[in-house]
gemmi code that builds the backbone of each chain (N, CA, C; Angstrom):
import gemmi

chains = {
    "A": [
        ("UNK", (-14.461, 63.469, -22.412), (-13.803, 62.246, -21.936), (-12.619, 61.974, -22.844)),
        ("UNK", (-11.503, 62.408, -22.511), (-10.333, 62.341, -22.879), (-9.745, 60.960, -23.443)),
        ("UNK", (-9.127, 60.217, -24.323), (-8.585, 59.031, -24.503), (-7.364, 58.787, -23.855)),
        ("UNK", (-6.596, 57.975, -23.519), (-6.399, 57.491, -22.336), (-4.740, 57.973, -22.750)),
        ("UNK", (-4.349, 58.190, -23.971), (-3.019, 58.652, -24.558), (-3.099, 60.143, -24.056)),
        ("UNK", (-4.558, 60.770, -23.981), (-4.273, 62.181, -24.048), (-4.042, 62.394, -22.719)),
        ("UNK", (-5.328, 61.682, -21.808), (-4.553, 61.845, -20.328), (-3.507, 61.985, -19.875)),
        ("UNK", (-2.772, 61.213, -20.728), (-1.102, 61.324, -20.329), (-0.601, 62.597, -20.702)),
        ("UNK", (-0.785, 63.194, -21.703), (-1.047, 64.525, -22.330), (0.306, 64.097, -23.724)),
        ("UNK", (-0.448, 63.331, -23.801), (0.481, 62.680, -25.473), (-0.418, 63.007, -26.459)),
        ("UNK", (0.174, 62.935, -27.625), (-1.123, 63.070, -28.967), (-1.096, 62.345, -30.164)),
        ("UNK", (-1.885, 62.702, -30.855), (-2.606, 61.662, -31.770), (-1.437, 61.313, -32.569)),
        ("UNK", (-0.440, 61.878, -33.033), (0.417, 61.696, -33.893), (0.860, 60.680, -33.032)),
        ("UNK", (1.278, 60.970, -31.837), (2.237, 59.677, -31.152), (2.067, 58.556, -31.261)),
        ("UNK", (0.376, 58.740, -30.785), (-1.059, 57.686, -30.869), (-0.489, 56.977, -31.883)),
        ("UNK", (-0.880, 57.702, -33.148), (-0.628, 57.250, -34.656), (0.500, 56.377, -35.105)),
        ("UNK", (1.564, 56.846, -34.523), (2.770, 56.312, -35.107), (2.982, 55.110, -34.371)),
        ("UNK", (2.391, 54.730, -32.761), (2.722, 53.634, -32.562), (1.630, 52.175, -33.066)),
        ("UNK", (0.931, 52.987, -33.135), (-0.215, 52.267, -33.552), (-0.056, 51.517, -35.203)),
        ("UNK", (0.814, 52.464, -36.132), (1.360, 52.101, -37.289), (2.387, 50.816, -36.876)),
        ("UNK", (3.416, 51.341, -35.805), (4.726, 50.486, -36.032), (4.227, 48.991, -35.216)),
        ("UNK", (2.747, 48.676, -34.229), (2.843, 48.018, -34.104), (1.639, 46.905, -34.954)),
        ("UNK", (1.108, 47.926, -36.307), (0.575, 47.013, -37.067), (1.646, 46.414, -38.112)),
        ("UNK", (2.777, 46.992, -38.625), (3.800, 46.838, -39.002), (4.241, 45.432, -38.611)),
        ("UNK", (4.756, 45.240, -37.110), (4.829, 44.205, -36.610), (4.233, 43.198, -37.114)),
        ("UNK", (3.053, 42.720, -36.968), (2.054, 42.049, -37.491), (1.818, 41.657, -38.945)),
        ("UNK", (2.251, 42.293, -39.609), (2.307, 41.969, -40.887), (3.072, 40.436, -41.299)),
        ("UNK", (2.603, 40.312, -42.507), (3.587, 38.651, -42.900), (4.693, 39.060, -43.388)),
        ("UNK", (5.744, 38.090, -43.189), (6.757, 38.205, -43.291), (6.837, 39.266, -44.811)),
        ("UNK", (6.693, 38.649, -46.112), (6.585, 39.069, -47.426), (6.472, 40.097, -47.839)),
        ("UNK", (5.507, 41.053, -46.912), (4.635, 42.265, -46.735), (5.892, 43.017, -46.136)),
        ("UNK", (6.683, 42.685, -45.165), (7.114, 43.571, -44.345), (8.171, 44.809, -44.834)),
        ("UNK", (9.004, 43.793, -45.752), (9.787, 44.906, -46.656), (9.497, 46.043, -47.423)),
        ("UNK", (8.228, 45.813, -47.791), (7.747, 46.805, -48.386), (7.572, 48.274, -46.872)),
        ("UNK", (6.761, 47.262, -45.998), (5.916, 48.463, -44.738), (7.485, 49.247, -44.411)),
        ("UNK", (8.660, 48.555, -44.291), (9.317, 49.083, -43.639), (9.964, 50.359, -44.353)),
        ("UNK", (9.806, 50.110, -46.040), (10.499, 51.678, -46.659), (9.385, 52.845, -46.691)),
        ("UNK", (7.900, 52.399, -45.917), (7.110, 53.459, -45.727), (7.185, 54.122, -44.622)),
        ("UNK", (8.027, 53.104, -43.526), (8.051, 53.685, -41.800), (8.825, 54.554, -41.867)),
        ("UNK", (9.353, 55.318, -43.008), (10.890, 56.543, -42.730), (11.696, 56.315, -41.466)),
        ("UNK", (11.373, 55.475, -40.759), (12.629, 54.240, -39.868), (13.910, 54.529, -40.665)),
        ("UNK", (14.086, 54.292, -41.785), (14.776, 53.946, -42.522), (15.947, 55.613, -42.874)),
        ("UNK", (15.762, 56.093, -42.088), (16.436, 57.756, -42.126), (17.803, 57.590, -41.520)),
        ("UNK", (19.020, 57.706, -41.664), (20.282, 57.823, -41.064), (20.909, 58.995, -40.440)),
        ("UNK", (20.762, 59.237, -39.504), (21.371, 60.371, -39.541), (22.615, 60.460, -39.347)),
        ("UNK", (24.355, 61.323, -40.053), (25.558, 61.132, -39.996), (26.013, 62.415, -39.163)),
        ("UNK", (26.789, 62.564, -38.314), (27.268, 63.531, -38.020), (28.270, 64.045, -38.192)),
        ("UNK", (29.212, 64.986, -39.038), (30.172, 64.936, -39.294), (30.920, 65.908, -38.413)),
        ("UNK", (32.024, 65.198, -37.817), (32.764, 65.510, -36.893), (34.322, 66.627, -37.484)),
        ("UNK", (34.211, 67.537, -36.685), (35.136, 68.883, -37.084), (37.101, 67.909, -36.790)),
        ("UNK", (37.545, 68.003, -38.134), (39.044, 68.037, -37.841), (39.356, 68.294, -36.522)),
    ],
    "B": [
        ("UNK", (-14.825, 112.719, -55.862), (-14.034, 111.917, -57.252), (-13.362, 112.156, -57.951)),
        ("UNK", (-12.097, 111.353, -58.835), (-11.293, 111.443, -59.288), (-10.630, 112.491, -59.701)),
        ("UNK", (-9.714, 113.516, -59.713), (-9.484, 114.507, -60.639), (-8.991, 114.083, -61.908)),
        ("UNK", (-9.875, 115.341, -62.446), (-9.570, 115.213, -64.444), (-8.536, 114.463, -64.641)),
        ("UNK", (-7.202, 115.215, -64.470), (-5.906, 114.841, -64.658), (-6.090, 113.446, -64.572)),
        ("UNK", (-6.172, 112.865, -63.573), (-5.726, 111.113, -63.337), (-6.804, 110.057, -64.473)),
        ("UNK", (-8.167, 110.964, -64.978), (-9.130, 110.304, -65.505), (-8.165, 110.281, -66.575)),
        ("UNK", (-7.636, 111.321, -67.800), (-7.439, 111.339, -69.042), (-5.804, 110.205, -68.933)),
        ("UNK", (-5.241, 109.344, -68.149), (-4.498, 108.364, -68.412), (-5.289, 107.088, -68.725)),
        ("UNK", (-5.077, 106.767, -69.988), (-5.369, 105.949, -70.761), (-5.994, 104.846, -69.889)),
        ("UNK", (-5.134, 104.210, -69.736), (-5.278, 102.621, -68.246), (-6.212, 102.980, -67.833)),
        ("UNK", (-6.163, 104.301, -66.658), (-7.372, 104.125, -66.108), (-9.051, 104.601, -66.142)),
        ("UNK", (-8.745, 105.070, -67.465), (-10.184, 105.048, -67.949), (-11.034, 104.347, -68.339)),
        ("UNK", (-9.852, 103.172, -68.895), (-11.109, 102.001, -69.397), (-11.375, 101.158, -67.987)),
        ("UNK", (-10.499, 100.928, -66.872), (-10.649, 100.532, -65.247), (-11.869, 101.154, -64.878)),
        ("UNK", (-12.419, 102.480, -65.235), (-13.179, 103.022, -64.890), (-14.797, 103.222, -65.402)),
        ("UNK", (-14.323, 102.786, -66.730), (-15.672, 102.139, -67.378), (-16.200, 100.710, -66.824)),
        ("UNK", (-15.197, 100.141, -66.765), (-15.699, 98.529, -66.460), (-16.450, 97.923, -65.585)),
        ("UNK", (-17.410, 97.157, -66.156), (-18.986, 97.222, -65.509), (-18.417, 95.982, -63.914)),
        ("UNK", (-18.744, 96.866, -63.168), (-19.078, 95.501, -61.843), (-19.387, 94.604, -62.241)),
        ("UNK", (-19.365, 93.238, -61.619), (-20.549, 92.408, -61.512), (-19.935, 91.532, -60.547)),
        ("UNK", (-20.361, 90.651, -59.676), (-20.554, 89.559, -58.733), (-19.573, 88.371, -59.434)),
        ("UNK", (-18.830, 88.019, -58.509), (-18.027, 87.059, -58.853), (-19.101, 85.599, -58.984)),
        ("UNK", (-18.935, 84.455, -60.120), (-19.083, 83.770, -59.817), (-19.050, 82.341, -58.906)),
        ("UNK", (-19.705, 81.958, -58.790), (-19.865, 80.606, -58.088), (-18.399, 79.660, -58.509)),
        ("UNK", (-17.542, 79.081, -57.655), (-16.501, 78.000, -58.083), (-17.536, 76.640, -58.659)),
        ("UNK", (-16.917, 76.621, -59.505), (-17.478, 75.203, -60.691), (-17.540, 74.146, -59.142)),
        ("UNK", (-18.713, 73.456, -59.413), (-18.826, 71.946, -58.547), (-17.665, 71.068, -58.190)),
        ("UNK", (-17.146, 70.592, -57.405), (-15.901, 69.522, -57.385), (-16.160, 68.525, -58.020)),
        ("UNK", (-15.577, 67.927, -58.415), (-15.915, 66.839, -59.234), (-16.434, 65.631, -58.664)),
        ("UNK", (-16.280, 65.063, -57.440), (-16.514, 64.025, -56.423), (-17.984, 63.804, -56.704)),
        ("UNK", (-18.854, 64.855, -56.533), (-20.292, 64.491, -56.028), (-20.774, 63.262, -57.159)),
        ("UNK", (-21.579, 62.270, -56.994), (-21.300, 61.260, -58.058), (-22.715, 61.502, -58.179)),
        ("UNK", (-23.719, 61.996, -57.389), (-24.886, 62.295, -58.210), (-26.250, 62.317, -56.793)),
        ("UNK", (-27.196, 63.060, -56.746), (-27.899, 62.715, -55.098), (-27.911, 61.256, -54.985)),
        ("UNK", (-28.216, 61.212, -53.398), (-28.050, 60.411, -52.829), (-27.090, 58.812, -53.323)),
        ("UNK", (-25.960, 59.426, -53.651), (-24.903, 58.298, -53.747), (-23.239, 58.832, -52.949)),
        ("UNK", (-22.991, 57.956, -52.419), (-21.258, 58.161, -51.778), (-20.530, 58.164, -52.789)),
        ("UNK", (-19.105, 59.414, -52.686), (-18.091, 59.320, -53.151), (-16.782, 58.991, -52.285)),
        ("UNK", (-16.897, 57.364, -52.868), (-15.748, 57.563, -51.336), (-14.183, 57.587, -51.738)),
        ("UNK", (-13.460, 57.709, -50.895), (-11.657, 57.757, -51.248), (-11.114, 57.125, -50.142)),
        ("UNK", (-10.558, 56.330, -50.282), (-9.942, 55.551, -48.997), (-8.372, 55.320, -49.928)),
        ("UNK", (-7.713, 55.910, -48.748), (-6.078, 55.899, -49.481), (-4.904, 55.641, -48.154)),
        ("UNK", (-4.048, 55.208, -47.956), (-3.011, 55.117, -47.219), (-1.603, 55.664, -47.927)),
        ("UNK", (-0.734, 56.383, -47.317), (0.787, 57.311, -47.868), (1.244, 56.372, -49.208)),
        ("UNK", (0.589, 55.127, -48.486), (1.300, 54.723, -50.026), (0.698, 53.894, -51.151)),
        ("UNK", (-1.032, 53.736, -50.737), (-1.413, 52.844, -51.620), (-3.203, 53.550, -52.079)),
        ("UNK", (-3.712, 53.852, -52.797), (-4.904, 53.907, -53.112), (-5.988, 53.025, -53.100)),
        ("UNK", (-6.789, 52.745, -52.544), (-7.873, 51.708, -52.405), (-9.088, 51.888, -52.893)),
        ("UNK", (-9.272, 53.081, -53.204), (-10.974, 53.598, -53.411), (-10.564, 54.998, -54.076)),
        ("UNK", (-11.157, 55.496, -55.081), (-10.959, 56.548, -55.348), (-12.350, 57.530, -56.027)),
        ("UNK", (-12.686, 58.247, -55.208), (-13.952, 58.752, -56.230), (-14.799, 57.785, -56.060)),
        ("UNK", (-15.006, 56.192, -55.659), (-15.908, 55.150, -55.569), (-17.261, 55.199, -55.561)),
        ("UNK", (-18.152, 54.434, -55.958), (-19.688, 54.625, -55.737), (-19.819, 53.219, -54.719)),
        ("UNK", (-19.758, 53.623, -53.873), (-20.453, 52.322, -52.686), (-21.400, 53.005, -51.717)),
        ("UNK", (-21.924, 51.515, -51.049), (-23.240, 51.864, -50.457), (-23.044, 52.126, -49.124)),
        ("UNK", (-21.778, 51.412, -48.629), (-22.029, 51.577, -47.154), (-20.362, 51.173, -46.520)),
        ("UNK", (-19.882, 52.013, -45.502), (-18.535, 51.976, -45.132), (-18.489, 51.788, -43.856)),
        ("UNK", (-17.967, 50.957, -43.030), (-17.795, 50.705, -41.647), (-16.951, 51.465, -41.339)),
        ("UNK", (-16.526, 52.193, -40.153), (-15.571, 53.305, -39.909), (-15.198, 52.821, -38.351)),
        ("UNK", (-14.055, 52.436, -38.019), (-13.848, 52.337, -36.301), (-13.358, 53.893, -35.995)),
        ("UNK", (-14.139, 54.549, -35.377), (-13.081, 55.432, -34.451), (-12.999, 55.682, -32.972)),
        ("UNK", (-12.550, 56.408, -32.585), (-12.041, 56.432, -31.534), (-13.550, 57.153, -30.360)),
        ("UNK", (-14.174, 57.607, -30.980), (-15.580, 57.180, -29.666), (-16.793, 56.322, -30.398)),
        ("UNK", (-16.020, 55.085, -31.371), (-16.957, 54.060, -31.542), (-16.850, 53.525, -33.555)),
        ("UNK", (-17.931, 52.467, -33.512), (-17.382, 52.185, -34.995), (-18.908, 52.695, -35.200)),
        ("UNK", (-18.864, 52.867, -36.841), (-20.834, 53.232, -37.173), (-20.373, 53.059, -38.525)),
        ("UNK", (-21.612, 52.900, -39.352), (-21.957, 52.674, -40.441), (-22.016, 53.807, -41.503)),
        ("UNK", (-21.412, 53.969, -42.372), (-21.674, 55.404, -43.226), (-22.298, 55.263, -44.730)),
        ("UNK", (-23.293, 55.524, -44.606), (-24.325, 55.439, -45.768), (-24.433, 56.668, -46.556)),
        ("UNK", (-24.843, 56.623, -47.829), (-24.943, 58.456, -48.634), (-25.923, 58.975, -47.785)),
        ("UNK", (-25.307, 59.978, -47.826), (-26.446, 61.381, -47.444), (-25.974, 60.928, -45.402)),
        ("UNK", (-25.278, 60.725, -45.175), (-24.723, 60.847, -43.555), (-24.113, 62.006, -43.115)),
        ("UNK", (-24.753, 62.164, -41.946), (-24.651, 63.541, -41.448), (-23.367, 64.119, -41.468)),
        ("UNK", (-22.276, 65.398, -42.086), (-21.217, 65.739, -42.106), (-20.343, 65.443, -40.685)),
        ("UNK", (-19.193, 64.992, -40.778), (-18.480, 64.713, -39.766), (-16.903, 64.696, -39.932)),
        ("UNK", (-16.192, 64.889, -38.653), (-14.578, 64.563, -39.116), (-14.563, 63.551, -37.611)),
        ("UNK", (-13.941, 62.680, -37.808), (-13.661, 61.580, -36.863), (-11.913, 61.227, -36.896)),
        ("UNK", (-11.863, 60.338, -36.030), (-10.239, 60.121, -35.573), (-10.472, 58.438, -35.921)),
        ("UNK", (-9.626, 57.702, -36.363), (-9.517, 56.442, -36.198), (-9.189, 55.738, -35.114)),
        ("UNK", (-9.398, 54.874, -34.960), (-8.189, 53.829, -33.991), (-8.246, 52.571, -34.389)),
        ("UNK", (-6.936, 51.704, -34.465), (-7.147, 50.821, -34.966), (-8.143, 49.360, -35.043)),
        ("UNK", (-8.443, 49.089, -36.023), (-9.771, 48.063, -36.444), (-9.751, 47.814, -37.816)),
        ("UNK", (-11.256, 47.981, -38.153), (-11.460, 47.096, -39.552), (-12.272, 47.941, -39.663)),
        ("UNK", (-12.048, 48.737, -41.323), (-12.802, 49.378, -42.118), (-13.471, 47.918, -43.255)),
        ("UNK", (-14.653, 48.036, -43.336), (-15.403, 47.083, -44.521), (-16.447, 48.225, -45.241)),
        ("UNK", (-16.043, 47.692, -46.234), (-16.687, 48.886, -47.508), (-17.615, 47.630, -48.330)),
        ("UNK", (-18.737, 47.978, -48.639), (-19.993, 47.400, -48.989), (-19.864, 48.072, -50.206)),
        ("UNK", (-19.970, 47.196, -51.308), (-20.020, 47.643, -52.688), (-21.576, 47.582, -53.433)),
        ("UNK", (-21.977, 48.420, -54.350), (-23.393, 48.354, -55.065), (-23.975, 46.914, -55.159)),
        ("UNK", (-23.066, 45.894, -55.437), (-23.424, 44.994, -55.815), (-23.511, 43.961, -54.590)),
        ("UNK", (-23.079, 44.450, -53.559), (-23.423, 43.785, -52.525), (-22.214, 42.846, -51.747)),
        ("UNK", (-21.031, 42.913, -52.465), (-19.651, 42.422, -52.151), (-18.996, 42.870, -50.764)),
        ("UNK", (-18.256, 42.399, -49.681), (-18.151, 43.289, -48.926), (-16.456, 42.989, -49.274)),
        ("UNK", (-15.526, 44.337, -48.715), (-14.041, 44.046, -49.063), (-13.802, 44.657, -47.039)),
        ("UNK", (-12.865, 43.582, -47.026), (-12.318, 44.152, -45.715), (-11.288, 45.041, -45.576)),
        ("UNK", (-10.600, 45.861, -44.292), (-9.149, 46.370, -44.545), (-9.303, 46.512, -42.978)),
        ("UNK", (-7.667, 46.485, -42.577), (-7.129, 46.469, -41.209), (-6.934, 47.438, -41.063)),
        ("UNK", (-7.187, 48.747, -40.625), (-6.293, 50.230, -40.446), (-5.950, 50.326, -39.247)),
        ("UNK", (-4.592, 51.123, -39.232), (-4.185, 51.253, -38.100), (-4.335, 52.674, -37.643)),
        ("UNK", (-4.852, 53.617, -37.971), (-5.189, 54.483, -37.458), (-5.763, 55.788, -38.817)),
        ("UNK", (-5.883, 57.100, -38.700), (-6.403, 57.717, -39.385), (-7.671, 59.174, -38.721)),
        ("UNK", (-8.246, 59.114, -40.374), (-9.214, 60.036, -40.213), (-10.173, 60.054, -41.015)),
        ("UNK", (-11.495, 60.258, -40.660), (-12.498, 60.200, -41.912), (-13.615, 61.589, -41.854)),
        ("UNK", (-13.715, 61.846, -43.207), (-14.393, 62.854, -43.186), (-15.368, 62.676, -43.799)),
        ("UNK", (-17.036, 62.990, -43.527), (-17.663, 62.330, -44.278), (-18.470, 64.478, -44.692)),
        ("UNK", (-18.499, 64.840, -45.670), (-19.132, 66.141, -46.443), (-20.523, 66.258, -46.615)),
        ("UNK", (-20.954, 67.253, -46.800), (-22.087, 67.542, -46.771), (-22.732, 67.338, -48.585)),
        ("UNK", (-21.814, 66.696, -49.478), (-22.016, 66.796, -51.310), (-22.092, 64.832, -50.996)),
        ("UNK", (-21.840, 64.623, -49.834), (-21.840, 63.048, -49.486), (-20.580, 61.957, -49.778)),
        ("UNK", (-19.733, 62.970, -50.201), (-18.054, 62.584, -49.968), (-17.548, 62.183, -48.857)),
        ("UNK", (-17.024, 60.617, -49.123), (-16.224, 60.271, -47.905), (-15.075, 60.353, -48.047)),
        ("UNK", (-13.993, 60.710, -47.202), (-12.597, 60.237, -47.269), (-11.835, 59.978, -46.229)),
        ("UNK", (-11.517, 58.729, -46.407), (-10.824, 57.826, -45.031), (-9.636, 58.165, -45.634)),
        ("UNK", (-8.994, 58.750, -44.629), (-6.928, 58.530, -44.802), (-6.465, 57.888, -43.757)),
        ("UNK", (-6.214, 56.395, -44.247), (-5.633, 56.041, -43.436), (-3.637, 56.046, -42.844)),
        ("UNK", (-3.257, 55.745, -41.932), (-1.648, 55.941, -41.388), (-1.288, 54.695, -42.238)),
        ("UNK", (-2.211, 53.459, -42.103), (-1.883, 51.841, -42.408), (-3.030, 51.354, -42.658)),
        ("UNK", (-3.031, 50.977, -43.583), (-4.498, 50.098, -44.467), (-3.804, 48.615, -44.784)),
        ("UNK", (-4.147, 47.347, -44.562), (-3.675, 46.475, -45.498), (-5.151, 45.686, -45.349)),
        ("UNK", (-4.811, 44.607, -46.166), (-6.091, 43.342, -46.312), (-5.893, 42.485, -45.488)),
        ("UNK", (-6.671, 41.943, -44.470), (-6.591, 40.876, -43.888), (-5.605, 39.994, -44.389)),
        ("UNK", (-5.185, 39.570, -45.591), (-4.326, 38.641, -45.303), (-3.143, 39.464, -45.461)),
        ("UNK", (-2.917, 40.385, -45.083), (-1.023, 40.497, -44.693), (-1.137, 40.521, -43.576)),
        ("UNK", (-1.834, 40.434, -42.759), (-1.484, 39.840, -41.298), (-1.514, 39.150, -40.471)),
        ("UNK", (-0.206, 39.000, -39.947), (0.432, 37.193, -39.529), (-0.743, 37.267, -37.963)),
        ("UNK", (-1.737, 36.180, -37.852), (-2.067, 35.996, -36.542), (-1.791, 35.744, -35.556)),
        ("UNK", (-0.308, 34.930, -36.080), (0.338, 34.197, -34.829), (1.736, 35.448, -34.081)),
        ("UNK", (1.870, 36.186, -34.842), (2.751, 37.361, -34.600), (1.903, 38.533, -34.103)),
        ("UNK", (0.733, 38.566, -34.491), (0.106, 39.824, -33.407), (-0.604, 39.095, -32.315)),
        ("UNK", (-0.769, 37.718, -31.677), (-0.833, 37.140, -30.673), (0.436, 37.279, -29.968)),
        ("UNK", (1.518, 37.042, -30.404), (2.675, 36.918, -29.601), (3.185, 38.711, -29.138)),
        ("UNK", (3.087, 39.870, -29.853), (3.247, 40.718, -29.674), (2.242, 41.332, -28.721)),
        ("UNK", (0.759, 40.909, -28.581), (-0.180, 41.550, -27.689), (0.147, 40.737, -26.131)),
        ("UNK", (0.933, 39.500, -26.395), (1.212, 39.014, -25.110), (2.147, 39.484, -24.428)),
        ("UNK", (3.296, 39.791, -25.282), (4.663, 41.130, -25.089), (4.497, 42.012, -24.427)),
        ("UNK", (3.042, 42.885, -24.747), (2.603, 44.469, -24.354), (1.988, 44.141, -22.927)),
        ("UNK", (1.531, 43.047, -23.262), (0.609, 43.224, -22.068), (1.749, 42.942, -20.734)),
        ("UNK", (2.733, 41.995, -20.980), (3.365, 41.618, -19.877), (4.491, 42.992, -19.764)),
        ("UNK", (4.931, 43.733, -20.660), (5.583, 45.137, -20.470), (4.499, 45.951, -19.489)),
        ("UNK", (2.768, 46.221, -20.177), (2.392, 46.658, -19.156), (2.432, 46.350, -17.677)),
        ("UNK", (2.344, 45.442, -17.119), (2.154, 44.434, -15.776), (3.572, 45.143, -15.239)),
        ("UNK", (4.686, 45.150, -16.104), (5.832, 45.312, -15.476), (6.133, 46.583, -15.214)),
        ("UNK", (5.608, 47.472, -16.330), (6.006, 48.894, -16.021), (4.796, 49.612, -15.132)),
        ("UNK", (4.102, 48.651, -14.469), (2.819, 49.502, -13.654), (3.389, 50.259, -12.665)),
        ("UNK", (4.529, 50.231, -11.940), (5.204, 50.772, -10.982), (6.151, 52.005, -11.477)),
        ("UNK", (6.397, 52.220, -12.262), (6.932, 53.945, -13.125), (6.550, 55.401, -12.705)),
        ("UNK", (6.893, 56.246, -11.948), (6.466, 57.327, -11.176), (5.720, 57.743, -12.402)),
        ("UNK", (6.366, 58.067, -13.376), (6.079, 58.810, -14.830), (4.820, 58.915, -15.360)),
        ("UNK", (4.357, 57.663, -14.975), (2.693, 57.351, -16.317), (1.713, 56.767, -14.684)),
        ("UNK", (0.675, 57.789, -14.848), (-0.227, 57.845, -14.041), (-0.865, 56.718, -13.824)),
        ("UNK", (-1.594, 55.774, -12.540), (-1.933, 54.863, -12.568), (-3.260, 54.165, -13.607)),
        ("UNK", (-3.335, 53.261, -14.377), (-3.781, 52.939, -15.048), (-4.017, 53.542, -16.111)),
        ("UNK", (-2.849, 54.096, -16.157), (-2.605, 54.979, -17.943), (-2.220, 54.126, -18.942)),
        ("UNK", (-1.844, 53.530, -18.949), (-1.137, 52.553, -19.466), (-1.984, 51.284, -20.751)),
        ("UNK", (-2.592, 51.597, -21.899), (-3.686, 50.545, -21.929), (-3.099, 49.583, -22.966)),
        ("UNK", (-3.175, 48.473, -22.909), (-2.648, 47.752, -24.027), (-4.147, 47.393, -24.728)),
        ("UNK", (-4.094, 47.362, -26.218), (-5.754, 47.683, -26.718), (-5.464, 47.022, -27.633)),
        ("UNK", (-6.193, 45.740, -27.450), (-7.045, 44.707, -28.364), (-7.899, 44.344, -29.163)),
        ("UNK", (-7.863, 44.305, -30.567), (-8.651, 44.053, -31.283), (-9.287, 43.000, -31.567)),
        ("UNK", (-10.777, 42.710, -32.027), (-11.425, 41.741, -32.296), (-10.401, 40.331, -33.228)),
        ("UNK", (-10.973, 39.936, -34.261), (-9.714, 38.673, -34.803), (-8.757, 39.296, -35.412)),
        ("UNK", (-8.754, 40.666, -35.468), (-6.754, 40.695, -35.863), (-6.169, 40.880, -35.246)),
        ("UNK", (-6.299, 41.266, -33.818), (-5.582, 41.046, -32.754), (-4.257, 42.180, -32.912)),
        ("UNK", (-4.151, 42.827, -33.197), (-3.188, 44.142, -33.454), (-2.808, 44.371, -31.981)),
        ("UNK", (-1.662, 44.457, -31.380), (-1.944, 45.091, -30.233), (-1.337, 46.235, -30.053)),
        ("UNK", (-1.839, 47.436, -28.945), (-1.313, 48.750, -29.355), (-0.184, 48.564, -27.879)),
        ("UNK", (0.970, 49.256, -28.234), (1.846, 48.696, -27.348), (1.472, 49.485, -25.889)),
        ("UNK", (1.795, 49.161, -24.928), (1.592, 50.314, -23.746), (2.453, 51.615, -24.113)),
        ("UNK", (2.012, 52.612, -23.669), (3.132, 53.700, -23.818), (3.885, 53.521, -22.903)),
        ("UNK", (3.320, 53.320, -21.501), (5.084, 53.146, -20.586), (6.107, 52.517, -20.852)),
        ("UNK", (5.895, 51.420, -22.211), (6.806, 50.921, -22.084), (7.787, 51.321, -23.214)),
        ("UNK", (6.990, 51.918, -24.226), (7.634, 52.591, -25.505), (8.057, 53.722, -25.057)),
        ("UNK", (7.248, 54.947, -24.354), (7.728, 56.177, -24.581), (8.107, 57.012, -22.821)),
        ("UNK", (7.492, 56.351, -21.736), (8.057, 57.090, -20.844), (9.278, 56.556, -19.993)),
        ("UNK", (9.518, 55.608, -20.885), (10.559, 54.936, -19.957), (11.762, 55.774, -20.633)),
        ("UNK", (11.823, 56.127, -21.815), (13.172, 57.103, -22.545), (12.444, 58.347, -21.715)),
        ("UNK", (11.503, 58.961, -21.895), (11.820, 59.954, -20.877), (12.036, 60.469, -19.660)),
        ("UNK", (12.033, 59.182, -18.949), (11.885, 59.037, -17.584), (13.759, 58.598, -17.249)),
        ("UNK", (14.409, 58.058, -18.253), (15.150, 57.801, -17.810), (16.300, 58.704, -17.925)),
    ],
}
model = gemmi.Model(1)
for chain_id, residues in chains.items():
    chain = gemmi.Chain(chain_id)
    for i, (resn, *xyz) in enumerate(residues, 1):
        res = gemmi.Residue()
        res.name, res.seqid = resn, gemmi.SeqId(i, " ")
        for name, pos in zip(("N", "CA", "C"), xyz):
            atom = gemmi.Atom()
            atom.name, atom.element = name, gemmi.Element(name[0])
            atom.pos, atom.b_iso = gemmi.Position(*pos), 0.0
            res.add_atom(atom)
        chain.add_residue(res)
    model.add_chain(chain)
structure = gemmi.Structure()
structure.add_model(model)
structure.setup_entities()
């Protein structure tokens, strides 16, 4: 009996990560700065564009 | 066997004296804290909570149910989903924690180890913000029920007892970018 993410044929990591960002959410305000330099959210990516 | 020649090089004559014997046993891990007692480890990427611990008894939510983990419990690897881990200390204290997801392994030396994705303590989380966010999901679900993409009643928005965490629908997080 499959969980209802896998049915979709998604997986646990996906599971995982939303399940993180929406305990994240939830957190108190105070707390949050910290959660957010653990979410690697925080990644930029630059592209540098050719002359 | 060998010819002469290759015996009379130095090296490998004494290689050739040298007595067999049976490799030993790897030294004990250090965890086992002694029969019938738990070693538990409960850690999140970024914070340690338990390490090596001697407690009596660990609540575990996972994902086909929550159960109780006492020393000497039958070896297992389980999946989390989010809930409330409570760890029962010798002395009879109980400590709560919110996880948001994970894995626990419980060994056959009676080692536990919960890794969790997100561990915090009941009080870092705002009640009135994971009420307002489980009301969010749920009304995203209602709306995205009509999406060719995500099969009918795929969709679950999942509620927890008083922390109220809510897990968002996926239609509304993830098949709507791929659908679109």
């Amino acid at each position: 009996m499959a969980a209802y993410w896998q049915q979709i044929g998604l997986n646990y990591l996906w599971y995982s990560q939303i399940c993180a960002k929406a305990m994240r959410d939830t957190l108190k305000t105070e707390f949050k700065a910290n959660a957010e330099k653990t979410s690697g959210s925080s990644i930029k990516v630059v592209k540098v564009e050719k002359e | 066997m060998l010819p002469s020649a290759l015996l009379r090089r130095p090296g490998l004559g004494r290689l050739v004296r040298q007595v067999r014997a049976y490799a030993e046993a790897a030294p004990a891990q250090a965890p086992a804290a002694g029969p019938g007692q738990m070693s538990f480890t409960f850690a999140s990427p970024t914070q340690v909570f338990f390490n090596g611990a001697n407690v009596r008894q660990v609540d575990v939510p996972t994902q086909t149910g929550a159960f109780g983990i006492l020393a000497a419990h039958v070896p297992t690897l389980q999946v989390l989903r989010p809930g409330l881990v409570v760890v029962h200390a010798e002395d009879g204290t109980t400590s709560k924690y919110f996880v948001s997801s994970g894995s626990v392994t419980v060994n056959a030396d009676s080692s536990v180890q919960l890794l969790a994705e997100e561990a915090v303590t009941l009080d870092m989380l705002d009640l009135g913000a994971a009420k307002a966010n489980l009301e969010k999901a749920q009304s995203e679900l209602l709306g995205a029920a009509d999406e060719e993409c995500c099969p009918p009643g795929g969709g679950v928005s999942c509620h927890l007892h008083h922390c109220s965490a809510p897990l968002l629908c996926p239609c509304s997080v993830c098949c709507r970018d791929r659908c679109s």
